[in-house]
C-alpha positions as CSV (number, residue, x, y, z in Angstrom):
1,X,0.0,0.0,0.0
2,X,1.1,3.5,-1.3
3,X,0.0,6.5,1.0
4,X,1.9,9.6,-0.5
5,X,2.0,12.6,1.9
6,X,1.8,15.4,0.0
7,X,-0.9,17.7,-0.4
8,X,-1.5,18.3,-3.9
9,X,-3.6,18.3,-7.0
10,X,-2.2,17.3,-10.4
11,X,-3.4,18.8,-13.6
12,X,-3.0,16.6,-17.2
13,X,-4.6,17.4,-20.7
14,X,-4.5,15.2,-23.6
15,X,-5.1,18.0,-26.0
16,X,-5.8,15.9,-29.4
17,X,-8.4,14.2,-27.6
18,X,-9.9,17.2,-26.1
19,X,-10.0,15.5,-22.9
20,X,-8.6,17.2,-19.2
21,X,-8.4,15.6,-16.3
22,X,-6.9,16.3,-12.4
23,X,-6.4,14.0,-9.6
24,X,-6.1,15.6,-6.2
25,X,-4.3,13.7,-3.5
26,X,-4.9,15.0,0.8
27,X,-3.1,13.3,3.9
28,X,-2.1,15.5,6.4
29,X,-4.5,18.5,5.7
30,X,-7.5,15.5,5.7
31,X,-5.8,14.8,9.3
32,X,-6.5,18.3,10.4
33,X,-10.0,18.4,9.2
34,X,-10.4,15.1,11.0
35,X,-8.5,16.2,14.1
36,X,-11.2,19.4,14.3
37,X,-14.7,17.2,13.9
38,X,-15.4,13.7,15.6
39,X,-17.2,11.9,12.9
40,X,-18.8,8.2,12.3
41,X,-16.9,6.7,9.5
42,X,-19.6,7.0,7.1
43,X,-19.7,10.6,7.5
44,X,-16.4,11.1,7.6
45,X,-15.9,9.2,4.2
46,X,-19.0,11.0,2.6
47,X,-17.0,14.7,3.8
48,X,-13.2,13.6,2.3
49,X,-15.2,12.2,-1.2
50,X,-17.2,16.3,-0.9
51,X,-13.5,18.0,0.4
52,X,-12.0,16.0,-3.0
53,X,-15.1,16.8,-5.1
54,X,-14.6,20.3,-4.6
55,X,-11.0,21.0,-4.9
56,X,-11.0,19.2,-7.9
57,X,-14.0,21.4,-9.4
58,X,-12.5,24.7,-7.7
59,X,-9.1,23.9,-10.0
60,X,-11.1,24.4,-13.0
61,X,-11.8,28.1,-11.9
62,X,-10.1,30.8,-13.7
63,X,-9.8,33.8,-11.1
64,X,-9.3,34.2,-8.0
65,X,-11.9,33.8,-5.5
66,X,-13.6,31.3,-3.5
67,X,-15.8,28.0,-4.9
68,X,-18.4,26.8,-1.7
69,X,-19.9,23.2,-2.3
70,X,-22.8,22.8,0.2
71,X,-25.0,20.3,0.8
72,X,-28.3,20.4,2.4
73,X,-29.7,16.9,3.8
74,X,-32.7,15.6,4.7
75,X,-31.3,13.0,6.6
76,X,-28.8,12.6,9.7
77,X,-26.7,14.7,7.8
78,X,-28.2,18.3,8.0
79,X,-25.5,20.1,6.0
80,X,-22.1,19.8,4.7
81,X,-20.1,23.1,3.9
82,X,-16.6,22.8,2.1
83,X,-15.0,25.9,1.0
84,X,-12.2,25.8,-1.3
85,X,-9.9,29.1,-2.1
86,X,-8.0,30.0,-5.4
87,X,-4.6,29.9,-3.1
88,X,-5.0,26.3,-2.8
89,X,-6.4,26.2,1.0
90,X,-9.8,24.9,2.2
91,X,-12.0,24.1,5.5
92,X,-14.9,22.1,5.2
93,X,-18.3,21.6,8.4
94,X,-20.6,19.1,9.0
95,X,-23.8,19.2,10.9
96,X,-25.7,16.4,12.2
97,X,-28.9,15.6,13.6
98,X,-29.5,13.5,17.0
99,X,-30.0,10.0,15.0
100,X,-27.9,7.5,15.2
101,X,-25.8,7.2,11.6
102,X,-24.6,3.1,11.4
103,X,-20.8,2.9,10.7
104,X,-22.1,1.4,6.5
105,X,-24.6,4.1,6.3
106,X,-24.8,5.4,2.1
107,X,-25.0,8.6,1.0
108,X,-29.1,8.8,0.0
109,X,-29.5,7.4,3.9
110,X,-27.0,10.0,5.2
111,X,-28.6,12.8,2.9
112,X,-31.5,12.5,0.7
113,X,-33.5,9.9,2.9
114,X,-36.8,11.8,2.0
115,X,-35.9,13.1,-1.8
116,X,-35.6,16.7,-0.5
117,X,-31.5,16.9,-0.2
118,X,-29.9,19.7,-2.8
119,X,-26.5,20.3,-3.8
120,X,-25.6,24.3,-4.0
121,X,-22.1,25.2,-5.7
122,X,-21.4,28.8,-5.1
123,X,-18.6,31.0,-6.9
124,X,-17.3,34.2,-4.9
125,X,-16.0,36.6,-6.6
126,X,-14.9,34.2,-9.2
127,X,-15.5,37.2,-12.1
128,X,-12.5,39.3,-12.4
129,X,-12.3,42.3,-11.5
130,X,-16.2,42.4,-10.8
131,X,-16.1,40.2,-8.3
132,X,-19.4,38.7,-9.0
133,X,-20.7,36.0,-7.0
134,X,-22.6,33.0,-9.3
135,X,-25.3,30.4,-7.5
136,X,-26.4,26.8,-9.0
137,X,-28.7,24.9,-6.7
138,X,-29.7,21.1,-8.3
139,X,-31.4,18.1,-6.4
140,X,-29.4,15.4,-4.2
141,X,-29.9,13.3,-7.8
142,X,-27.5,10.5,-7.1
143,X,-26.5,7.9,-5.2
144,X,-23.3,8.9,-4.6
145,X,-20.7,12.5,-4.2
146,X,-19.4,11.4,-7.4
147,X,-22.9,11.1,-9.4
148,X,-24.4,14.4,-7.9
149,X,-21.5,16.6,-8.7
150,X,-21.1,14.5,-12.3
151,X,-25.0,15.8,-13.1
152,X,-24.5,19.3,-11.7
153,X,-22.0,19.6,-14.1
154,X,-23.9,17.9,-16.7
155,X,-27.0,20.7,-16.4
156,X,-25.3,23.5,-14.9
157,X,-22.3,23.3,-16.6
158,X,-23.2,21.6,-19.9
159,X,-19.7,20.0,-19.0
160,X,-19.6,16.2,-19.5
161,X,-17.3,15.7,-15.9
162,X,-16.9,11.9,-14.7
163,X,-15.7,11.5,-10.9
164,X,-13.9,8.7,-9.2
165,X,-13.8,9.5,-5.2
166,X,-12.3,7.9,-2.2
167,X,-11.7,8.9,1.0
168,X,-10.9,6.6,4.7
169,X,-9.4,7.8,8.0
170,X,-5.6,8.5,6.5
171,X,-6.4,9.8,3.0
172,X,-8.6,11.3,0.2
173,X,-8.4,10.8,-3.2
174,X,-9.6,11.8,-6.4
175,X,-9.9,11.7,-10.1
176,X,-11.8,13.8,-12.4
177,X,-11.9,13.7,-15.9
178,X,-13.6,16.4,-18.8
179,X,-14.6,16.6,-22.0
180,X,-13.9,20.2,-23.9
181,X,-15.1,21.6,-26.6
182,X,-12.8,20.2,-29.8
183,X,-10.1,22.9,-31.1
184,X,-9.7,24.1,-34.8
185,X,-8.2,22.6,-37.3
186,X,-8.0,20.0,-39.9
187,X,-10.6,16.9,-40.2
188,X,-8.9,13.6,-38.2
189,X,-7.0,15.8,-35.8
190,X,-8.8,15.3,-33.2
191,X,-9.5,12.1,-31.3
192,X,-13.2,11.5,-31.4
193,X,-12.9,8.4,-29.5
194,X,-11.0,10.1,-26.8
195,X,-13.5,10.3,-24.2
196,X,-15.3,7.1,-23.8
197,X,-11.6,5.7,-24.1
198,X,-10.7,7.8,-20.9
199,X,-13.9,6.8,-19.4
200,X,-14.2,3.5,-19.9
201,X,-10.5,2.8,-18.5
202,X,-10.7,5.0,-15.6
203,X,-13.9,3.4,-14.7
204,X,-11.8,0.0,-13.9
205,X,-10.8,2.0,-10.1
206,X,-12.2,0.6,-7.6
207,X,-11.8,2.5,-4.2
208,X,-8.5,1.0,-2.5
209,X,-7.0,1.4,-5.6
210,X,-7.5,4.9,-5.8
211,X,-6.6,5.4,-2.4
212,X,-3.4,3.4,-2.1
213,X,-1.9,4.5,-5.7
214,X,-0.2,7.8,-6.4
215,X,-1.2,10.4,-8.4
216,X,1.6,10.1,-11.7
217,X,1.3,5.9,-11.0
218,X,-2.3,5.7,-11.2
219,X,-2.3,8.2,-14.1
220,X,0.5,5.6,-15.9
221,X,-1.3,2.9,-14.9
222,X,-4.9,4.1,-16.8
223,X,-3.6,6.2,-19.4
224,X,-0.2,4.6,-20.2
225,X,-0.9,4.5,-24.2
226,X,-2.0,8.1,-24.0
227,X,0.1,11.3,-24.8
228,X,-0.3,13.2,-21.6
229,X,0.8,16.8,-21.2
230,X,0.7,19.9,-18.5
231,X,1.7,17.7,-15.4
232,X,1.6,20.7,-12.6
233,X,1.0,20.4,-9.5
234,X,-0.9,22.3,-7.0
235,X,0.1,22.8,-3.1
236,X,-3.1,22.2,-1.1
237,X,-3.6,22.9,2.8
238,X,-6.2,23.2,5.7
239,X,-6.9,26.9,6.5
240,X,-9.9,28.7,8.3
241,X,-10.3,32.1,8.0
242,X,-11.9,32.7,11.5
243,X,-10.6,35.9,13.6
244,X,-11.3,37.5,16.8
245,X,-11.7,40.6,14.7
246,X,-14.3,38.9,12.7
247,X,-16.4,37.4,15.8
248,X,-15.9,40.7,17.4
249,X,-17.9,42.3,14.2
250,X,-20.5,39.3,14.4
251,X,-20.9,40.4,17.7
252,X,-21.8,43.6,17.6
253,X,-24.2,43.0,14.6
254,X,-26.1,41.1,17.5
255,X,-26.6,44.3,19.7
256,X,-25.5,45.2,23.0
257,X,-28.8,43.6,24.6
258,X,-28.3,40.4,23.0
259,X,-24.4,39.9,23.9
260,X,-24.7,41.4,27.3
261,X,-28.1,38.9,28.0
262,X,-25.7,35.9,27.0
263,X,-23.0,37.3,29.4
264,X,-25.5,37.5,32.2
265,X,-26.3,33.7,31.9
266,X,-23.1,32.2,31.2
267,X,-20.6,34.5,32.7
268,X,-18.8,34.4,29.2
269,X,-19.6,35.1,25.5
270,X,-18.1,32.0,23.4
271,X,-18.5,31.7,20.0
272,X,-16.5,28.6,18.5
273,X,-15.8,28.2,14.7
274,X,-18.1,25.6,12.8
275,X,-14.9,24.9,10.5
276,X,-11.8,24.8,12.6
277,X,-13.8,23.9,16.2
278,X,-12.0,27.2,17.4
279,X,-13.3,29.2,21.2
280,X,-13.1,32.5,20.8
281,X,-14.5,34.0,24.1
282,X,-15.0,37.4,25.6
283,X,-15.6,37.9,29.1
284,X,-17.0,41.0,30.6
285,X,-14.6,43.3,30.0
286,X,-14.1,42.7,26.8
287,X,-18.1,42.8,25.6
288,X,-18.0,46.0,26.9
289,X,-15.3,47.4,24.7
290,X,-17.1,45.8,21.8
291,X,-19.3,48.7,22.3
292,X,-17.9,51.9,24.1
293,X,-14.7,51.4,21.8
294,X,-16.3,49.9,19.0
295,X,-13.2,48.2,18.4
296,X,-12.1,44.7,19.2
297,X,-10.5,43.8,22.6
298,X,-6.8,42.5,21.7
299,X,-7.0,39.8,24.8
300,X,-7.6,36.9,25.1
301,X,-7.4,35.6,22.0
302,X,-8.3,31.6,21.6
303,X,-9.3,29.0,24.2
């Protein structure tokens, strides 16, 4: 068994066959999502095949910004928040009900139980120098990460995408694979067959394959026929973008009544971060500075 540690996602093209693909490839940033959220294993799987999903979609983005993949159950699995950045880094939430969720649970048990789950992909300030912020919301249609994001694509997109995802407690991995629009030129220049080719032969993975098999292995190991170009690689990391500032300003949006009728009760406001499971707490002294300074107190910082 191959576990690679880096952090990274791989770019290829086959450019006569119109075909691009990227594999993305998370140990120790996985670890310190895990190490932040205590998660059944099915969970946990179904959040490393989403954190995979949406690194590999957010690579395909052209400016800088932020892509969010969300996904809104209607089963133990309330909602599932990834948030990948144009700088490589991402943080990822899950929130779940009070049910039990068995260690084999699938993914329509965990999330579309009743037919109501959706999937929203949001782009933030994805537009240039507009800074525009672009919304697609489809059903939970699917049985699987891999099938809902493949049919997002496929009506939001008008992209055909296939996904293979994996993900255990020591990795994530993932493979996605495109078909573009075919460039100018001659008749016969381009490899029509391409794309069922690529398909068909990366649909031989099963999942300990793709988890135990590095990225340039597995892509010789599919594709070793092919002529593959544009190899570059991508650093990826765990980041949240949390700050006392930041809860300081929530704060205060809240209104004096409401923070000081907290403080009353518990002796302490605490606000902790969904993402990186961060306390941030202001005591008495400092919830009073939130407002006669209207700035935020510099101590303490995190608990």
């Amino acid at each position: 068994m191959e576990r690679p540690s880096p952090d990274r996602l791989l770019r290829f093209s086959a450019a006569a066959a119109s075909v691009r693909g990227e594999c993305v490839e998370l140990g120790a940033a996985w670890q310190a999502v895990l190490a932040r959220h205590e998660l059944p294993p099915a969970v946990r799987d179904r959040l490393g095949e989403l954190i995979g999903a949406a690194l590999l979609l957010a690579a395909t983005i052209k400016h800088d910004g932020a892509l969010i993949l969300q996904l809104h159950g209607d089963g133990p699995v309330s909602l599932v928040v990834v948030e990948c950045r144009s700088d490589g880094s991402f943080r990822a939430t899950v929130k779940l009900g009070e049910a039990p969720i068995a260690d084999d649970a699938d993914f329509t048990s965990l999330l579309n139980a009743n037919g109501r789950g959706r999937c929203v992909v949001t782009l933030d300030g994805t537009s240039g120098d507009t800074g525009h912020t672009y919304q697609g919301v489809v059903p939970l249609d699917g049985d699987s990460v891999a099938e809902v994001i493949e049919r997002y694509m496929s009506h939001s997109e008008q992209i055909p995408t296939r996904l293979w995802l994996a993900a255990d407690a020591g990795a994530v991995r993932g493979l996605m694979l495109q078909r573009m629009p075919s460039a100018g030129g001659l008749a016969g220049e381009v490899d029509e067959d391409a794309w069922p080719r690529f398909t068909q032969l990366a649909a031989t993975l099963e999942p300990a394959e793709l988890l135990d098999t590095p990225a340039e292995k597995l892509l010789h190991r599919l594709f070793w026929q092919e002529r593959l170009a544009g190899r570059d690689a991508r650093t990826l990391r765990f980041a949240c973008r949390c700050s006392r500032g930041k809860v300081a300003a929530m704060l205060r949006m809240l209104g004096r009544d409401e923070v000081e009728s907290v403080l009353d009760e518990q002796g302490v406001v605490e606000v902790r971060c969904e993402f990186c499971n961060e306390a941030w707490r202001f005591d008495a002294v400092d919830c009073a500075a939130l407002f006669v300074e209207g700035l935020a107190p510099e101590h303490p910082t995190r608990q």
